[in-house]
C-alpha positions in Angstrom: 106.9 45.6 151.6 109.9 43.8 152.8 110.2 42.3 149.0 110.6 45.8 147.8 112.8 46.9 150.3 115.5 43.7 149.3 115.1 45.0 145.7 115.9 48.6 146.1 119.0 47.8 149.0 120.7 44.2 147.6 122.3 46.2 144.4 124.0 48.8 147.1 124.8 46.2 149.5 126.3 44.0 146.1 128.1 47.1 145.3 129.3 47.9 148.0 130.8 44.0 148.6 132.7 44.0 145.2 134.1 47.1 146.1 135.7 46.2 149.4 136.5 42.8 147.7 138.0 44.3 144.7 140.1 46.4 147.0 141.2 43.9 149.0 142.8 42.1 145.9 144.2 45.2 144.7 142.4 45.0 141.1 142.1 48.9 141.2 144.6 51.5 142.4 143.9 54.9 144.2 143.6 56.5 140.5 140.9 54.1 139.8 138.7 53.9 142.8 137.9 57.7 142.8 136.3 57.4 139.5 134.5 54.7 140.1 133.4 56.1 143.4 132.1 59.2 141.1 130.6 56.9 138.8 128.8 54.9 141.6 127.7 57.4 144.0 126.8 59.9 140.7 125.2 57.4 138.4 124.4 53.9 139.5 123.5 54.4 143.4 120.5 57.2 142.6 119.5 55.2 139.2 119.3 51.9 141.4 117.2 53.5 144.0 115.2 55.2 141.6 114.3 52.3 140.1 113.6 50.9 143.5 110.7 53.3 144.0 109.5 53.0 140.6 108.6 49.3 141.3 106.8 50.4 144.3 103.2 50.3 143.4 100.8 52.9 144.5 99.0 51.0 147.0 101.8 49.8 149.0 102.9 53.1 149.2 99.2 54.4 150.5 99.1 51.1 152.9 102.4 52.4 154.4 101.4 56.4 154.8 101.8 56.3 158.7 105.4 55.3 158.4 106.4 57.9 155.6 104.9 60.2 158.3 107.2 59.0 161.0 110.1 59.1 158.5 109.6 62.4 157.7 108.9 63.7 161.5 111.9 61.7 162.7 113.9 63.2 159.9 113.0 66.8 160.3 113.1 66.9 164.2 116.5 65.0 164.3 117.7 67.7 162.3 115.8 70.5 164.2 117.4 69.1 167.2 121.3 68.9 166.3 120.8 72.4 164.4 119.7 73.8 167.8 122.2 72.4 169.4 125.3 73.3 167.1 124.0 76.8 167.1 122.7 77.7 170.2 124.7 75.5 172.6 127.5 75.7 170.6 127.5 78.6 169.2 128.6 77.7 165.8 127.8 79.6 162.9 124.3 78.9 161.1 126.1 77.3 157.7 128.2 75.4 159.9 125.2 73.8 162.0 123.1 73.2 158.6 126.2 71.4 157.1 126.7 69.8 160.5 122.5 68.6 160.5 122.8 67.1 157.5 125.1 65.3 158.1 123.7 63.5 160.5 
């Protein structure tokens, strides 16, 4: 499991490195980095996570059930949670807590 999890994650974390680096010696201006910003966060991030799963055979993924339960109940009640808060506490409007929940 931890094999696949390098797989899928080491081409964002290598993505993300030659972009910091590539900034730092100014190989791209601002012009540049927002379109290849679009082109990673449009294209290559999904495709390379996407292929990440792919790999992932069918029995790891019914080995590990429990924690895509967990996932998905830590997910949706950390949501729940700041929606109520943004909304009822705060008294923000109900677009404004959504936007607000996902983001988090």
């Amino acid at each position: 499991m931890i094999l696949v999890l390098i797989s899928a994650l080491l081409p964002i974390i290598v993505t993300l490195c030659l972009g910091y680096f590539s900034g730092a010696r100014k190989d791209f201006g601002e012009s540049h980095s927002k379109i290849l910003n679009k082109l990673i966060m449009s294209y290559s991030l999904p495709m390379s996570l996407f292929g990440g799963i792919l790999a992932t055979g069918r029995k790891v993924i019914f080995e590990n059930i429990p924690v895509a339960i967990w996932n998905f109940i830590g997910m949706v009640g950390g949501y729940l949670i700041v929606f109520s808060i943004c909304k009822f506490i705060l008294k923000n409007s109900t677009s404004l807590s959504a936007l607000r929940s996902l983001t988090i």
